[in-house]
N, C-alpha and C positions, 0 to 999 in steps of 0.2 A: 841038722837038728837045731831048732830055734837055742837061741842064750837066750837068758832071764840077765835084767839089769838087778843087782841088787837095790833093796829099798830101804831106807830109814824113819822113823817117825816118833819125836822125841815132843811132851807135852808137859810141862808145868802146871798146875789147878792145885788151888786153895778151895776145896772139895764142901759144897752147900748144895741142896737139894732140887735147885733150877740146875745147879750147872753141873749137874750127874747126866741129866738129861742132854744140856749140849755137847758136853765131852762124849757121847753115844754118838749123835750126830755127828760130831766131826772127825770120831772114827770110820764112822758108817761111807762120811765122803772121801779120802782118801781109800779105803780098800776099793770102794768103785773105781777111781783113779786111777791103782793099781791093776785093774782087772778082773777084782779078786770079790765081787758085789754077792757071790754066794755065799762067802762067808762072816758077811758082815753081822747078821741077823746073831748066831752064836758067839764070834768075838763080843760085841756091843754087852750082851748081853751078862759075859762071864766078865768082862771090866767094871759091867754098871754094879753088880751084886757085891764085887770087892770094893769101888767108890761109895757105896751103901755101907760096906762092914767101917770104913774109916769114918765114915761123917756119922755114923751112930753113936761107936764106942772112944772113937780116938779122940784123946785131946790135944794134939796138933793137926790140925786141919787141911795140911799140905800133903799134895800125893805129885807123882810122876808117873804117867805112861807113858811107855815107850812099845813100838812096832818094829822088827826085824821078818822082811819076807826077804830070801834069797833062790827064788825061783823052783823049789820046793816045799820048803815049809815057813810056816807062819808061825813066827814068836811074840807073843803080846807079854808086856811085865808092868807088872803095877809095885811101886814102892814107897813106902811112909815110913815117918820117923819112929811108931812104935816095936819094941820087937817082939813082940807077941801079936796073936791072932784070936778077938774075945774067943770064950771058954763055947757061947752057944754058936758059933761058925763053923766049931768042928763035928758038930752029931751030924748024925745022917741028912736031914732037911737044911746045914746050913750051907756056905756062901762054895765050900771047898768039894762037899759034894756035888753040886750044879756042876762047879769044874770039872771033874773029872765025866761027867755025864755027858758033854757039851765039848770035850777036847778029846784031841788024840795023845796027848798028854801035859803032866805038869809038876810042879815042884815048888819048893822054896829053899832059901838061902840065905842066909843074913847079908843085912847092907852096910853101908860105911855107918848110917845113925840108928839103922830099924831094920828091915824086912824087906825082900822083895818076894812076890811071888807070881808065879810065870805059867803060861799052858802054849800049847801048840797045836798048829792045824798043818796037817798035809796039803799041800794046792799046788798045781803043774803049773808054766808055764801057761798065760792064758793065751788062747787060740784067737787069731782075729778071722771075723766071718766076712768074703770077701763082701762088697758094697753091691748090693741089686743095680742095674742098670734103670735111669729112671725113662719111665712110659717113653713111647714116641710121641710128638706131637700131633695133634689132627691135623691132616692134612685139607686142601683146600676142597677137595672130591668129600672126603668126607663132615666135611665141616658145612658142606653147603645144603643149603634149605631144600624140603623135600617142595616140586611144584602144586601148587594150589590145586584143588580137585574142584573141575568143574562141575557144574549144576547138571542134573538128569534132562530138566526142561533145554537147555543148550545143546546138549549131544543130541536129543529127538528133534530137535528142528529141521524141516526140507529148506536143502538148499536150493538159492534161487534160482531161477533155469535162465539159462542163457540161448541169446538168438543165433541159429546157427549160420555158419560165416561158408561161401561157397571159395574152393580153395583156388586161387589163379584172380580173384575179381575182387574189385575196390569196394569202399562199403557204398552203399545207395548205387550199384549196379543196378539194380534188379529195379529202380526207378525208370533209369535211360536206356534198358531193353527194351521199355514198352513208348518212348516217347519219339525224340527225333531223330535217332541211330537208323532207326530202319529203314526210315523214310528218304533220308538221304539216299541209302544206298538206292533205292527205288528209283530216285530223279537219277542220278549220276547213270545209271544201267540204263535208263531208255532214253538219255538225251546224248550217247556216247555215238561216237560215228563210228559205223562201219558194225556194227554189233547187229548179230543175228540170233534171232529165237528159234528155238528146238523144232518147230514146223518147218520154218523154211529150209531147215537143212534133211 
């Protein structure tokens, strides 16, 4: 069974109407951090509504969030110096309603100067999804160019015809068949001694 490391996240803000918004955001990147990026949307949202209740009615403008996930659950606490909660936060449409709409639970509790109040999200251990192998590379078969397609006019062309070559004879034979080859042998056969012709035998 996987462990969960436990996590902490302690923040300071003197609470003004830009910096509700980046205190969201720099909740938002930490639970990514931690793993935990699905619950970020409902955290964000139940801190900014109580950073909203302080900078509306509170006349000390200081607050603290703090984060505790220990590999189950997720505790978000927001605390200021007043010890009260204005009167319109607690009907139905205010800041403590959305909480409880938005958490798996939550609470308050007095603090050392004010208030603190807290909710919680259930979340496992987040799971890592193994890494995809990346593509293979083209290889060089496939990476190579398809060949050029020759022209219709090139493939119809008759090839040239060639002169046929008699097998056993040199070229320009068929010249000294007909010229001094034969003749030769003609003087040599009748000026040979002793050589007889087919009649006289």
């Amino acid at each position: 069974m996987k462990t969960a490391i436990p996590c902490y996240y302690h923040l300071e803000v003197e609470i003004s109407p830009e910096r509700i918004d980046q205190v969201r955001r720099i909740l938002a990147a930490h639970l990514r951090h931690w793993g935990l990026g699905i619950l970020a949307e409902r955290v964000c949202h139940c801190a900014g509504v109580l950073l909203g209740a302080i900078e509306e009615h509170g006349t000390d403008k200081n607050a603290v969030v703090e984060m505790w996930w220990n590999g189950q659950h997720l505790i978000t606490a927001v605390s200021d110096n007043e010890p009260d909660l204005p009167r319109p936060h607690l009907g139905p449409g205010g800041c403590l309603a959305q909480i409880a709409a938005l958490s798996d639970g939550w609470g308050n509790y007095p603090g050392t100067n004010g208030k603190i109040i807290w909710f919680s999200h259930r979340a496992r251990c987040p799971e890592r999804a193994p890494l995809a192998p990346p593509p293979p590379a083209p290889t060089l078969r496939a990476a190579r160019q398809l060949p050029r397609e020759a022209p219709v006019s090139a493939l119809a062309a008759p090839a040239e015809e060639e002169e046929p070559v008699t097998i056993g004879s040199a070229p320009g034979a068929a010249q000294r068949s007909g010229g001094s080859w034969p003749k030769m042998v003609e003087r040599t056969t009748a000026s040979s001694p002793g050589s007889r012709t087919p009649s006289a035998m």
